[in-house]
C-alpha positions in Angstrom: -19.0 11.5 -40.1 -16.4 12.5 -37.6 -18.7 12.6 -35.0 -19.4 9.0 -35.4 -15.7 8.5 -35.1 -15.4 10.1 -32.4 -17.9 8.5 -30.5 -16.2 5.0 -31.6 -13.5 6.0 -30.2 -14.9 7.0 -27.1 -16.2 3.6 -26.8 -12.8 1.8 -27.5 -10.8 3.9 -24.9 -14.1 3.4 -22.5 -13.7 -0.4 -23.1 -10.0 -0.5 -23.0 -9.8 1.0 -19.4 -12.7 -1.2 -18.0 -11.2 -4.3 -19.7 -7.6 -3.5 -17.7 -7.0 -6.1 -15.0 -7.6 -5.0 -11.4 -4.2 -6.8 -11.0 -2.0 -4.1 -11.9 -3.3 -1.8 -9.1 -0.7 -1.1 -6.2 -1.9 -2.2 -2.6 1.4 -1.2 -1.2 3.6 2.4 -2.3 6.7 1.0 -2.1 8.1 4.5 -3.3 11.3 5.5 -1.3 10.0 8.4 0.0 6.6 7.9 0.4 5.0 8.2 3.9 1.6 7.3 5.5 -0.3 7.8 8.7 -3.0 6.6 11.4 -4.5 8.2 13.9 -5.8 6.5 16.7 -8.6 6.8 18.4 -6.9 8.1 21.7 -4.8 10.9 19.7 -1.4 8.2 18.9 -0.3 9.0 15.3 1.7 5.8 13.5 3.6 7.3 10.4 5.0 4.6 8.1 7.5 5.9 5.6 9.2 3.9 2.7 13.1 4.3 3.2 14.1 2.7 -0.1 15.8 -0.6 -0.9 18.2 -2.9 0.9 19.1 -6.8 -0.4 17.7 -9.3 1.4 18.1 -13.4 0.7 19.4 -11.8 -2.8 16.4 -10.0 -3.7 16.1 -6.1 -3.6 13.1 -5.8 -1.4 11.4 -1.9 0.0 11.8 -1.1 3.4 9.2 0.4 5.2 10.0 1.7 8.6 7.2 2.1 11.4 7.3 5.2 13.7 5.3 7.4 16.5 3.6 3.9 18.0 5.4 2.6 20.6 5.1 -1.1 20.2 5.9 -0.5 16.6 8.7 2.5 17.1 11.8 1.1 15.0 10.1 -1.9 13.1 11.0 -2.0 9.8 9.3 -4.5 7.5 10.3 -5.8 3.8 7.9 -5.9 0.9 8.0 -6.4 -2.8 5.3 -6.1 -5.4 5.1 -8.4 -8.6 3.3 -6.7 -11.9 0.8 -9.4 -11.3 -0.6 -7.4 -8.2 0.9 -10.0 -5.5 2.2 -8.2 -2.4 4.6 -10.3 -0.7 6.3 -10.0 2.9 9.6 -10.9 3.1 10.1 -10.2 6.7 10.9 -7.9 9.5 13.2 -6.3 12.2 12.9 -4.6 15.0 16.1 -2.3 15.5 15.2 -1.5 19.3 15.1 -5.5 20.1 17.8 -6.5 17.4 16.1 -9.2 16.3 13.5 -10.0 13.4 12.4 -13.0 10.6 12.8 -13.7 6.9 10.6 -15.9 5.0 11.4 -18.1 2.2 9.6 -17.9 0.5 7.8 -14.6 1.2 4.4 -14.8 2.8 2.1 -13.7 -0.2 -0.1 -10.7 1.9 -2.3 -10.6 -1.7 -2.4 -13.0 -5.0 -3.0 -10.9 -7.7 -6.4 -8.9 -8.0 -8.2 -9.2 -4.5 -12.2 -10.5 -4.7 -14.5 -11.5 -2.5 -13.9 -15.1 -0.9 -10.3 -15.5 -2.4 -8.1 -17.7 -0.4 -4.5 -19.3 -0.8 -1.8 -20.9 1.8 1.8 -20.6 2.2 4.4 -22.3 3.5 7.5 -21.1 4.4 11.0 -21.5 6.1 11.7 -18.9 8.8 15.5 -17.5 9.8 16.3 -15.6 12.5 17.5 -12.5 11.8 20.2 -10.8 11.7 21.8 -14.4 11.2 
């Protein structure tokens, strides 16, 4: 008998898991802290590291910065990540240039749970930054 419970139960934390939206995975660590690279083919390493938060048009948005590439050296972009799975960009700057864009609303980079053929649009109003 307690095999046979067992085995249900196996079966209801099996279907459980498999019946969890794809949604809820994380495309992006926004982590402070957390840090990624890619190597190039030619031998250039480009390390992107998560500095943390900052406020931006009144939201609290990550900050990853963008290193060890030279046309990207100093970027730093701003993301957020809804519980739905949608990744949006809020903007960027580059320090070295002192110059960069915000979008309102922020450009959704995915919607939810990606699958094959999904589309959407966006529209958005772009400010200058640091204005």
């Amino acid at each position: 008998m307690s095999r046979r419970i067992l085995g249900g139960s196996c079966w209801l934390l099996a279907l459980l898991v498999l019946s969890t939206p794809l949604a809820a995975a994380t495309y992006l660590p926004l982590l402070g802290g957390s840090s990624w690279s890619y190597a190039g083919d030619l031998g250039g390493t480009q390390v992107i590291t998560c500095m943390g938060t900052t406020e931006l048009a009144g939201e609290t948005v990550s900050v990853l910065r963008y290193s060890g590439y030279d046309p990207d050296a100093g970027l730093e972009n701003y993301w957020t990540a809804t519980d739905d799975g949608d990744v949006l960009l809020w903007g960027f700057f580059r320090s070295c240039e002192d110059w960069g864009l915000l979008y309102q609303p922020p450009l959704p980079v995915t919607q939810g749970a990606l699958a094959a053929g999904q589309r959407w649009s966006f529209s958005a109003e772009i400010t200058s930054l640091p204005d």
